[in-house]
C-alpha positions in Angstrom: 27.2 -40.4 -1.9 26.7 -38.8 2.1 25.4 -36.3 0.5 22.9 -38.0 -2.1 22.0 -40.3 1.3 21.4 -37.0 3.5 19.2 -35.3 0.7 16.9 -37.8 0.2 16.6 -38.7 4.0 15.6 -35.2 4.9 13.4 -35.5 1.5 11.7 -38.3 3.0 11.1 -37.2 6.4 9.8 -34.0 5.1 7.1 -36.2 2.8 6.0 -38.5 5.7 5.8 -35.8 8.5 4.8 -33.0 7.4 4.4 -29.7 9.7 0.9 -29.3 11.2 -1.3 -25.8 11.2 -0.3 -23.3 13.1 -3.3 -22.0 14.6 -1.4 -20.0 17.1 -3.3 -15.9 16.8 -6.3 -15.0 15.8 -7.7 -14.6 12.2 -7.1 -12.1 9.5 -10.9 -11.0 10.3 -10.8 -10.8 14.0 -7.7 -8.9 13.8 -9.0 -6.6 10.9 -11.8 -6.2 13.5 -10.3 -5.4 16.8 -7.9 -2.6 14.8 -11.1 -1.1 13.5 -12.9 -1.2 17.0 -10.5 0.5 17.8 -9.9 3.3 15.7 -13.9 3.9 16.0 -13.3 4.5 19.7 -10.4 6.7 19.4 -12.4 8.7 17.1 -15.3 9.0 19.0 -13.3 10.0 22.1 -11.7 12.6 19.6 -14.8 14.0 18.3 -16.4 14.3 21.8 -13.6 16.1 23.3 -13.6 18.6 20.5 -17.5 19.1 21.1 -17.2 19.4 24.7 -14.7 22.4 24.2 -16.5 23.7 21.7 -19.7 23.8 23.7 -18.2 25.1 26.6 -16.4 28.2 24.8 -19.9 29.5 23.0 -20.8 32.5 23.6 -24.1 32.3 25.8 
């Protein structure tokens, strides 16, 4: 019977409160964003360093 009285107590408490958002983080899309920001700028910096050595080693 404590345990019949424990269940639906917890039940209940879960029904009438339940948990609020959490809006803790950013969004799916901002984060989707900023990883693709940034792999664009790690890719530029890799392509300019590679044109920078390759314009300094042609033969003039």
């Amino acid at each position: 019977m404590l345990a019949l009285y424990c269940y639906l107590t917890a039940t209940l408490h879960t029904v009438q409160q339940p948990r609020g958002r959490d809006e803790r983080g950013l969004s799916q899309s901002t984060e989707n964003a900023i990883l693709l920001a940034g792999a664009v700028a790690i890719a530029v910096l890799i392509i300019s360093a590679i044109t920078a050595y390759v314009q300094a080693n042609l033969p003039s």
